[in-house]
C-alpha positions in Angstrom: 0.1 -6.8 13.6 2.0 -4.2 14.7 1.7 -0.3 13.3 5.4 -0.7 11.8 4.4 -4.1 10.4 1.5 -3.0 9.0 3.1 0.1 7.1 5.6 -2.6 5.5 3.2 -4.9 4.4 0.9 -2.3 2.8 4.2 -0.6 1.7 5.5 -4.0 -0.2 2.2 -4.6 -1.7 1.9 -1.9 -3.4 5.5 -1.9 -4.6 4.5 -5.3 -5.7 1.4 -4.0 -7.3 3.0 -1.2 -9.5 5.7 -3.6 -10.7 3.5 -6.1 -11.4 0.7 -4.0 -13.3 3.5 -1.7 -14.6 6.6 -2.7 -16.1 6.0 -6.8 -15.9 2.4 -6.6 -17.0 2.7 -4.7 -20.0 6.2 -6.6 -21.0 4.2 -9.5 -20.6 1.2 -8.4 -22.7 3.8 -7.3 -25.4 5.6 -10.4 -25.6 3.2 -12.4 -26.1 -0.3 -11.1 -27.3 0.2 -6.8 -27.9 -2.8 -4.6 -29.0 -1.9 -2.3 -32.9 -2.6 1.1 -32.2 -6.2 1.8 -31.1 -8.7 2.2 -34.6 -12.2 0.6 -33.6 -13.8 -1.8 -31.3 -13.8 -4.6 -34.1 -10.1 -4.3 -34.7 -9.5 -4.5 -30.7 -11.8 -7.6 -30.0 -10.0 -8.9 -33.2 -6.7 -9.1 -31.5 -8.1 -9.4 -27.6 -6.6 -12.3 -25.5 -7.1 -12.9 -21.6 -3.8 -11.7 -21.0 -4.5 -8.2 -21.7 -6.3 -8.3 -18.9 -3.3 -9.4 -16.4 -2.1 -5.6 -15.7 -5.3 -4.9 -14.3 -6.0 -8.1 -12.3 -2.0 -6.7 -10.9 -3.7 -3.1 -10.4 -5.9 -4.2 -7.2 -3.2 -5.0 -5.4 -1.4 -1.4 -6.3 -4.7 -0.2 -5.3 -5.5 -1.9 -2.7 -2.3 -1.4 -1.1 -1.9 2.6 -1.6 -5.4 2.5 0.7 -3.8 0.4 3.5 -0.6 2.5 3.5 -3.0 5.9 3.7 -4.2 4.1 6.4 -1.7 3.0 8.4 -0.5 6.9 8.3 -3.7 7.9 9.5 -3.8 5.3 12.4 -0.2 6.7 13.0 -1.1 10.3 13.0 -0.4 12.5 15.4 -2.8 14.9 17.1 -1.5 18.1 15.0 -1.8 16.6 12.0 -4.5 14.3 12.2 -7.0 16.4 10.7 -5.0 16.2 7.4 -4.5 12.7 7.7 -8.2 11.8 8.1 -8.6 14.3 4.7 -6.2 12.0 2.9 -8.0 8.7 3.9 -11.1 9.9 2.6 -9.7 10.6 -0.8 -7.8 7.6 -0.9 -11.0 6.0 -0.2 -12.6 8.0 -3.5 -9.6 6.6 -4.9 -10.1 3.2 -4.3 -13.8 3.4 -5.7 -12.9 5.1 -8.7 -10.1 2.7 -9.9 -11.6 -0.2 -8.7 -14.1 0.2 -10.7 -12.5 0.8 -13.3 -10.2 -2.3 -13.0 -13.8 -4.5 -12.5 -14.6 -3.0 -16.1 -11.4 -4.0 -17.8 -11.2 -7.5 -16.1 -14.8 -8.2 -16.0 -17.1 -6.0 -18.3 -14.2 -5.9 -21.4 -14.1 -9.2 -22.2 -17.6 -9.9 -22.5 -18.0 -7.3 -24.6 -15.5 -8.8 -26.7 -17.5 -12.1 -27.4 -20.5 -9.6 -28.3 -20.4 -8.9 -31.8 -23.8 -7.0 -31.8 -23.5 -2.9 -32.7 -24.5 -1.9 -29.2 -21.4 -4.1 -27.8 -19.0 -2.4 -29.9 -20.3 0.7 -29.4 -19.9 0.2 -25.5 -16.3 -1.5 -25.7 -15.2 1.4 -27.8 -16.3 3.8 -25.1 -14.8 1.6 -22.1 -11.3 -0.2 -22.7 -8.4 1.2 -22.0 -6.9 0.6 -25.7 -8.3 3.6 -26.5 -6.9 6.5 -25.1 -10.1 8.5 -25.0 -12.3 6.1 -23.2 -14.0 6.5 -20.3 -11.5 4.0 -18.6 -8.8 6.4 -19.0 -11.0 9.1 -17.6 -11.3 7.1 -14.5 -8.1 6.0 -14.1 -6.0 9.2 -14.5 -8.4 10.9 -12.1 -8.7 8.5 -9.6 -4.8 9.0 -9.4 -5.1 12.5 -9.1 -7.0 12.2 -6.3 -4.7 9.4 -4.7 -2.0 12.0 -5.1 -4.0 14.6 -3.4 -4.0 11.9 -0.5 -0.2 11.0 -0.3 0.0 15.3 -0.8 -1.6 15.5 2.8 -0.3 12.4 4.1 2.9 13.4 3.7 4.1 14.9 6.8 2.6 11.9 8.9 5.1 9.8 8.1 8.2 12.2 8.7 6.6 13.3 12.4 5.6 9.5 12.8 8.7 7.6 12.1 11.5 10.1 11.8 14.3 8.9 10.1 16.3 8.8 6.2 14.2 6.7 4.3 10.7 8.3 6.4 11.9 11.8 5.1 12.8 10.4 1.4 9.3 8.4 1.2 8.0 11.7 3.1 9.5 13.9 -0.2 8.6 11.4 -2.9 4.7 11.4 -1.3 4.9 14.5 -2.2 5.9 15.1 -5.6 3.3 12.4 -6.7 0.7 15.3 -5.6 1.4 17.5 -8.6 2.6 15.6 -11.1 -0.4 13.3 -10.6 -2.9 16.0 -10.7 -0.5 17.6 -13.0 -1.1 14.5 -15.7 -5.5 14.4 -15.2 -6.1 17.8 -16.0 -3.6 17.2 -19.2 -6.2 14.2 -19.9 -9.2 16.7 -19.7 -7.4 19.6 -22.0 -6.1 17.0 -24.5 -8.0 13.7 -24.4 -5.9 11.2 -26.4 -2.2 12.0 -25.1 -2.2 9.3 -22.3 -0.9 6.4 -25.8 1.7 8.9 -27.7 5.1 9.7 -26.9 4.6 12.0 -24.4 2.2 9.8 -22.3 3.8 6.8 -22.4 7.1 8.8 -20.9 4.7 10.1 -18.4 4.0 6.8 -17.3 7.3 5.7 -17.0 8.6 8.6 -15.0 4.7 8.1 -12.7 6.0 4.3 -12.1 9.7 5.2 -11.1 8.3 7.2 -8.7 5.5 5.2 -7.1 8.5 2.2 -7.3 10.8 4.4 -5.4 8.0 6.0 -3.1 6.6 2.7 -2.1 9.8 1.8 -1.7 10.9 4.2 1.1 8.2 3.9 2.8 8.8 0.1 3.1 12.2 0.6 4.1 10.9 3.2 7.0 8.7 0.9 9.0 12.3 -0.9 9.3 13.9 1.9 11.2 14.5 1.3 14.2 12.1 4.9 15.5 8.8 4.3 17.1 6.1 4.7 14.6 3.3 6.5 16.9 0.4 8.7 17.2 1.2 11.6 19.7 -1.3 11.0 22.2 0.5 12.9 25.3 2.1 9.8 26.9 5.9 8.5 25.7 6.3 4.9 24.2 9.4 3.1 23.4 9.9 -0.3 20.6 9.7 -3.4 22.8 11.5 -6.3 21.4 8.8 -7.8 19.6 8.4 -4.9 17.1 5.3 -3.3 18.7 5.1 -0.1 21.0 4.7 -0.2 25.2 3.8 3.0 26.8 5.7 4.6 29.8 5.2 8.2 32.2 8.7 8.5 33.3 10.8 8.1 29.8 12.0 11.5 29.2 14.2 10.7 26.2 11.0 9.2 24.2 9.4 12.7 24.8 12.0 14.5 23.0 9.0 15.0 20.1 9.2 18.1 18.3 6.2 20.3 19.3 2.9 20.3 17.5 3.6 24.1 16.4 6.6 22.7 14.6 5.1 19.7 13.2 2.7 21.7 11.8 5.0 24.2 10.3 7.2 21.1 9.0 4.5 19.8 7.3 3.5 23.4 5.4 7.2 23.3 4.2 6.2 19.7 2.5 
């Protein structure tokens, strides 16, 4: 697979991911079996069904590809900026541990505490599921997202220097903004535990999805410009037909790279 291949593919899975675990999976679990408002592990096992547990089963693929798209940035980094890039792959690796696990917990772990009546059960569900908003699933999850914001944050740059183009610098952008706003919304969860089911956090999470829809997005629609997506390793390449790069000494138009001095300061300005 090709380095502009494999940014689309992670790029439309997690698109696919988001929707899915987002917008579709919690329609879904509305319409058909919804949760009341959060009051005690009995009340929630009471009203369980296995399809509560569909956004989640949709969340590894969200997950799983945000990791390969921090990835395929890093493979594609180049030499100024790789340095940031391998900082962002290690946190979207902490990432990918941190929701992951959390996801196992709510698939897996959830529903068997359900058929559990015993004290100790309840006691455990109450602390884990994501029905209620002070759990420690909502701990994990809102900081595991803070840290995969920190991770598009730094990766952010790689994909403007990498594949230059319109939807590069509007993925590029929207990489970005998911930095603050995601950090923004964990340390909110640690000064007022609670918030992530009112008004307020339920707008959050709209406004979080339309921008990981719109992100994801871009960045699919950038591995389709027609720009080489490369790592600046001193020699020029150019697109051969079948999608994937070939490498030439004599091509002086594929040179015309900006400098790593002002890829560097191009990526501060991010």
């Amino acid at each position: 697979m090709t380095p502009r291949r494999a940014l689309s593919a992670s790029a439309w899975v997690a698109l696919a991911g988001t929707l899915a675990s987002g917008p579709l999976g919690l329609w879904l679990v509305a319409a058909t079996h919804p949760q009341p408002a959060w009051r005690d592990a009995d009340t929630f096992a009471r009203a369980f069904h296995p399809v509560q547990s569909v956004p989640f089963f949709c969340g590894f693929a969200l997950v799983g590809g945000m990791v390969a798209l921090i990835g395929c940035l890093h493979a594609a980094a180049p030499e100024a900026l790789r340095p940031r890039a391998a900082v962002a792959l290690a946190l979207s690796a902490a990432f990918a541990a941190m929701v992951f696990a959390n996801y196992a917990v709510q698939t897996t772990l959830v529903p068997a505490l359900v058929r559990d009546a015993s004290p100790g059960a309840r006691a455990v569900l109450g602390t884990l599921t994501m029905a209620n908003p002070r759990s420690l699933g909502w701990a994990l999850e809102m900081w595991g997202y803070a840290v995969l914001g920190a991770a598009t944050w730094l990766a952010a740059p790689v994909l403007r220097s990498a594949a230059p183009g319109r939807w590069s610098h509007t993925a590029a952008v929207l990489l970005v903004w998911n930095g603050p706003l995601s950090v923004a919304t964990a340390v909110l969860t640690a000064l007022r535990p609670g918030w992530v089911l009112g008004g307020v956090g339920l707008a959050a999470f709209g406004v979080w999805n339309a921008l990981v829809v719109a992100m994801t997005l871009a960045a699919a629609l950038a591995a389709r410009e027609r720009r080489p997506l490369l790592r600046n390793t001193g020699a020029s390449a150019r697109a051969d037909p079948s999608g994937g790069l070939t490498r030439t000494a004599v091509d002086v138009h594929d040179r015309a790279e900006p400098p790593a001095a002002d890829t560097i300061r191009r990526s501060l300005l991010l």
